[in-house]
N, C-alpha and C positions, 0 to 999 in steps of 0.2 A: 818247647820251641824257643829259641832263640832270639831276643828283642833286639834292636837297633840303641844304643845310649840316642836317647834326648838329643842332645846337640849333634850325634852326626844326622840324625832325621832331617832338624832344620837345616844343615849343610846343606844335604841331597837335592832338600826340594829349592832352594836356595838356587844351588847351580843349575836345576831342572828350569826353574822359570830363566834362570838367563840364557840358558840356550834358545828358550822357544821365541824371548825374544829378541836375541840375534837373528833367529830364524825368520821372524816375521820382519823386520827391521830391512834385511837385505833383500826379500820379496818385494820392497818397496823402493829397490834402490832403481835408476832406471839411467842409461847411458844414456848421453849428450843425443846422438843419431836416432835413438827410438823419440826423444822427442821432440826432436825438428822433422822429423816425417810424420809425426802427429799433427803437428800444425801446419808443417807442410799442404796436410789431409784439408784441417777443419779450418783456419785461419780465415777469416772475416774478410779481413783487408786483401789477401791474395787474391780470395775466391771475389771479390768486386772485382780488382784489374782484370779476371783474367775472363766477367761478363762485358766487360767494357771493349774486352780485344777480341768479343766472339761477334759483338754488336757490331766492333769497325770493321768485323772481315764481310759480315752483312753485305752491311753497306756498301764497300769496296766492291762486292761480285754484282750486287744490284746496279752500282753507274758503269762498269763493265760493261755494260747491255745494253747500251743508249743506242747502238745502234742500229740495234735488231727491231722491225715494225712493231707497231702497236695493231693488233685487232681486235677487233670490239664488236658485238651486235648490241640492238635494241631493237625493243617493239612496242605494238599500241595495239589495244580494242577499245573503241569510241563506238559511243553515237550521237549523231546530230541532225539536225534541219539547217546548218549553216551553209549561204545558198553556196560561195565560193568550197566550201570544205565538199562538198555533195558533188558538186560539177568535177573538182579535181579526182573525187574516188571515182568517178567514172573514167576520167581520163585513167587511173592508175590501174584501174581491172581491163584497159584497153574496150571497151565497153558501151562507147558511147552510139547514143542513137538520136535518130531527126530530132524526137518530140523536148528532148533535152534543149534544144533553140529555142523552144516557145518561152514567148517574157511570162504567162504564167508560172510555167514548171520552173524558170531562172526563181524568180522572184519567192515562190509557194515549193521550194521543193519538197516537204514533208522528212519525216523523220526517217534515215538511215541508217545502218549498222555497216562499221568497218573492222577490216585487220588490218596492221601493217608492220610490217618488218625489216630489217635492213641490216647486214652483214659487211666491214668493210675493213679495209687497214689503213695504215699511215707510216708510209718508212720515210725516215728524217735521210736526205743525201748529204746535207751541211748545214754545220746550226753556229759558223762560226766559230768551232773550236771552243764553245763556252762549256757542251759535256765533255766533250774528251780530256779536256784538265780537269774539267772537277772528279774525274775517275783516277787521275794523276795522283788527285791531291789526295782522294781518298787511298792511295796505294801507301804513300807518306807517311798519311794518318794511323793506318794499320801496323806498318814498321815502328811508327813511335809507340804506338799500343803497345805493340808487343816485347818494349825493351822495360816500358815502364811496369808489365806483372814482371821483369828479370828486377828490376829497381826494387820494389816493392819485395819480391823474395830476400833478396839481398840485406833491408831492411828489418828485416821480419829476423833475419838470421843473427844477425848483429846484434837485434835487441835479445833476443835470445840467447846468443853467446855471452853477453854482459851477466845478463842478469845468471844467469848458471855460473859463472865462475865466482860471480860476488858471493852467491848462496855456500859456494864450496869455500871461501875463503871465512867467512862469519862461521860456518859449520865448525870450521879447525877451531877458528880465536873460543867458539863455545867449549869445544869437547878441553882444549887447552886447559879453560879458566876452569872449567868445574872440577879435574884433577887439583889444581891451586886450591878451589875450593873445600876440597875435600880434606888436603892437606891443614888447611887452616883449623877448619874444624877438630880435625884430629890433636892437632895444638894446643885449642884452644880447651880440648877437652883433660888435655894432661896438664894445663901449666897450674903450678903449685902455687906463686910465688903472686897471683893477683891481686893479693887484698890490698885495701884504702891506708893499711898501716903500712906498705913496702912500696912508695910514690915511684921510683922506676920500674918495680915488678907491676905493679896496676896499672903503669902511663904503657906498658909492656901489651898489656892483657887490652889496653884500652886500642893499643894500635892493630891489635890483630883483629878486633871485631871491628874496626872499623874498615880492614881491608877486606873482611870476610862481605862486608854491605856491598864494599865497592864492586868486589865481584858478583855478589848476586845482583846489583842492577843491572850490569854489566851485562850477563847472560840475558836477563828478563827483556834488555835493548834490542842485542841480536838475537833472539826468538822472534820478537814480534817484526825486526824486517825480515828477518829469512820466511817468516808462516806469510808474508804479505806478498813479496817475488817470489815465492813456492806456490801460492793461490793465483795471482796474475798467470805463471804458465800455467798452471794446469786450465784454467779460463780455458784460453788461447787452444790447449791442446785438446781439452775435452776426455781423451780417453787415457789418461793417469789416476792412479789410486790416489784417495783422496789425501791418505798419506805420503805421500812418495816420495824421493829422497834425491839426490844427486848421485852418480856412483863416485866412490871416494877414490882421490888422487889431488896432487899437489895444485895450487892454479897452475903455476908457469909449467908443469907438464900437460895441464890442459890447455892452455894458449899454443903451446909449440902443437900439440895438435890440430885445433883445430880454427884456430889464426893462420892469416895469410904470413907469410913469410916478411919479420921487418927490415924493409931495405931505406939505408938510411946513405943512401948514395947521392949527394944535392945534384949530380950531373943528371942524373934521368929525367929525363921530360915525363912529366906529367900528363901522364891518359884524361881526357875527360872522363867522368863518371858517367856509368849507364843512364844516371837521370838525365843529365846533360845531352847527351846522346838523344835521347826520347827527346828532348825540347829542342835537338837542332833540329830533329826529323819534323818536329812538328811546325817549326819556323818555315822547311822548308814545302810544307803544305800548306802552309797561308800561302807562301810566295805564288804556286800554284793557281790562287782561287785569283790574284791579281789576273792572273791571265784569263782566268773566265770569265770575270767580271768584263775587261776588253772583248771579249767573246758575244757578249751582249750587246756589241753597239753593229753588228755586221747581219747582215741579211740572211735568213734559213729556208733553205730550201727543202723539198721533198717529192714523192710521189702516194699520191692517194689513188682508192678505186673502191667501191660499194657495189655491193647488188641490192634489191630492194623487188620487196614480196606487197604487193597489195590487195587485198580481200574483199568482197560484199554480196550484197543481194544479187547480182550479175554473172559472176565470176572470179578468176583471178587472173593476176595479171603481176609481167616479172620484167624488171629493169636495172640495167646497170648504168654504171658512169666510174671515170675515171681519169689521170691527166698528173700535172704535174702544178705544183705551188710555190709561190713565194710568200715570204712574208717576213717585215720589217718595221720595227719598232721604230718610226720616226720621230717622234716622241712621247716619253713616259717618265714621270717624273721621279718613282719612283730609282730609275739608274742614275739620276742628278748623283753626284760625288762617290759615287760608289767603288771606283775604281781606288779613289783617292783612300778613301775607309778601308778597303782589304790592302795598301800600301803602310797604313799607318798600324795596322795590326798586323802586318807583319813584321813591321818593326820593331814593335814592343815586344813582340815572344822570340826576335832576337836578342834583344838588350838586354831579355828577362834571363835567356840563357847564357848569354857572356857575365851577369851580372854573378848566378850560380855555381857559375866554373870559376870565375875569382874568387868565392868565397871558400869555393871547395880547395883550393889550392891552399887559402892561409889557413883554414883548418887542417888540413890536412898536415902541413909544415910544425905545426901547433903541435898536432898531436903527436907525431915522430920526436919533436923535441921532448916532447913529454914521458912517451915512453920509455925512449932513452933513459932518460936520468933517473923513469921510475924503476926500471931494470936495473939499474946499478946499484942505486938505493936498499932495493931489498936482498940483493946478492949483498950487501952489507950488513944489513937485519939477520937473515939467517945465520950466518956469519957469529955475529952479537947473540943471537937467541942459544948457539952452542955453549956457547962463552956462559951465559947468565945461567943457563938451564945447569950449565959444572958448575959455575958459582953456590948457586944456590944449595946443590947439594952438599958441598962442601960445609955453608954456613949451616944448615938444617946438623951438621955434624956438632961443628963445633956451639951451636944452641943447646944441644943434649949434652956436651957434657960442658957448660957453663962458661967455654969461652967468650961468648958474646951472647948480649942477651936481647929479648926479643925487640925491640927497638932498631938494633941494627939487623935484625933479620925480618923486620918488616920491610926497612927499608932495600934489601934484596929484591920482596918480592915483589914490592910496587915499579921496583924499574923493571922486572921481568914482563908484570905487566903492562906498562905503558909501554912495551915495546911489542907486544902482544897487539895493541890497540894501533900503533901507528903503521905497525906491519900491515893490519886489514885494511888499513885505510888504502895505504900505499898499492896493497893488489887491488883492489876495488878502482883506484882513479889506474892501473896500468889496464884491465878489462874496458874500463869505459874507455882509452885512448885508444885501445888495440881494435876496438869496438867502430870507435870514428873511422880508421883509417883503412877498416871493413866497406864501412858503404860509400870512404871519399876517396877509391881508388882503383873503381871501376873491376875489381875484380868479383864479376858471374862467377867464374870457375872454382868458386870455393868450398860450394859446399855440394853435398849427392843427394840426387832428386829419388834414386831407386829403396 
């Protein structure tokens, strides 16, 4: 039988483990859409707005109803010797007889046993307009609810987008450096000429491990914040492998996806932001409760009517009543300034929300400028990184056969890599810009709920 040499065995199994794990590595990879529907799902923050907007539709269908009667029973089983309580339970079994006149029996009636019951309603005809705004306001209330879970999504998506493009762009500057790494090492592993007796072949060998350090801190950097915005989503998302990856692609082809479109037109008017929006709806539910609070100084009217069951040692006995009521707060001290207090709070949650749309506009303005230039800037980078990346191969040429020696081809790679380094920076503050001008530009329609 037939052996395998030695080294191609370790080849085999060599390329064997890197396939498996390629294999496992892309099982772990997971597109932008599977996990914004994840947290979409599990999100903390959403899942509070959107118990906050089930609570105001409550609410909102509950003063709906102020109209419709109230009915209500109650009852009683008593006993007593009390003379008045005694003489009435006979009046109420209809019951009454001569011997009940005697100042004895008034005075000594003895101990009795009652029942009593009573069935009745109460329908409000006018209560001054004070519920029917406050069902107004609660109508308001609900609309602003329900733009603040779109706010709140909107929020959620943006930080999300951020932080996924920054991962994908520290991923590249990683996968980048460790090739450079690798390279070094390989360098460092041939160069002949490093001894203490040849001061430029050793200042040579001196500069390569120190660029070999630079990049291993380098990578040890972006690990620990790529493993710490890869552990925050998965948080958030809950159902990601605890490994899990980004799936790979450029930023800026992830931003043209899944970025709003950036429109850097100074003539458009400015949308308010869906928060905005929620806080004018809710300014104009305060305005609302002003009206109710006036609602409280005007008279309520209605109609009542009871039946009423009374029970004892006699018999029973059955009464009704019924008619129409007013009633008026003529004074209570508690509605002293009150009108004045729902005028002055509504004020404030208007000023609070003009206050939010000004600052949403300079940020916003902020950030388009931002982008801008950070767009341009790296269409320049890239640009430079082809330039460097030919450069470099070039010098790695002329290093091997002695034209230049490692000193000048240090200095190649260090400006490949600082441009490595200013490159992630630069996608990193264009995500977080693209990111602001997510949630300060009122566009809901950005991202799929299905």
């Amino acid at each position: 039988m037939n052996r395998l040499p030695l080294g191609v065995f370790w080849i085999l199994v060599a390329f064997t483990h890197l396939i498996q794990s390629v294999s496992a590595e892309s099982k772990n990879k997971v597109p932008f859409s599977d996990v914004w529907r994840m947290i979409l799902k599990h999100s903390p923050q959403i899942q509070a707005f959107r118990q906050d907007l089930e609570s105001a539709r409550i609410s909102e269908k509950r003063a709906s109803l102020h109209r419709y009667p109230r009915v209500f029973m109650s009852g009683r089983i008593y006993s007593t010797n009390d003379s008045a309580s005694t003489f009435t339970g006979g009046l109420g079994q209809r019951q009454i007889i001569g011997s009940d006149f005697v100042p004895a029996t008034l005075n000594q009636p003895g101990s009795s046993f009652f029942q009593y019951g009573t069935l009745g309603f109460d329908l409000p005809v006018y209560e001054g307009g004070s519920k029917a705004k406050i069902a107004e306001s609660l109508v308001k209330r609900s609309e602003s609810k329900a733009l603040q879970v779109t706010a709140a999504k909107i929020a959620q998506y943006a930080e999300l987008a951020q932080n996924y493009g920054m991962i994908l762009s520290l991923r590249r500057e990683e996968e980048q450096l460790k090739l450079f790494g690798t390279s070094v090492d390989r360098m460092i592993l041939h160069y002949k000429i490093g001894s203490k007796s040849n001061p430029i072949g050793y200042s040579g060998l001196l500069g390569l491990k120190n660029t070999r350090n630079r990049i291993q801190e380098r990578v040890i950097q972006i690990s620990g914040k790529s493993s710490a915005l890869s552990q925050g989503i998965r948080i958030l998302a809950q159902d990601l492998p605890e490994n899990w990856l980004p799936l790979d692609q450029r930023v800026t082809d992830f931003i043209s996806r899944n970025f709003m479109k950036l429109n850097t037109n100074p003539s458009v008017e400015m949308k308010p932001t869906v928060g905005v929006q929620a806080m004018n709806l809710e300014t104009e539910s305060l305005e609302k409760m002003i009206d109710s609070e006036k609602g409280r100084l005007f008279p309520r009217v209605g109609l009542y009517g009871s039946g009423d069951v009374f029970g004892g040692n006699r018999g029973l006995g059955a009464s009704y009543s019924g008619g129409a009521y007013v009633q008026w707060d003529l004074f209570s001290a508690q509605n002293f300034d009150a009108v004045a207090q729902a005028v002055h709070t509504s004020a404030a949650s208007q000023a609070r929300a003009e206050e939010m749309n000004e600052r949403n506009h300079i940020e916003k303005s902020s950030a388009i400028q931002s982008a801008q230039s950070l767009e341009q800037n790296l269409a320049l980078m890239e640009e430079s990184d082809q330039w460097l990346k030919e450069q470099f191969g070039v010098a790695q040429e002329l290093f091997k056969n002695g034209s230049i020696n490692a000193l000048q081809l240090v200095e190649v790679i260090q400006r490949r890599i600082d441009l490595l380094v200013s490159r992630t920076e630069a996608e990193m503050s264009l995500t977080q810009a693209r990111a602001t001008l997510i949630v300060h530009s009122g566009a809901e329609g950005i991202f799929n709920e299905n």
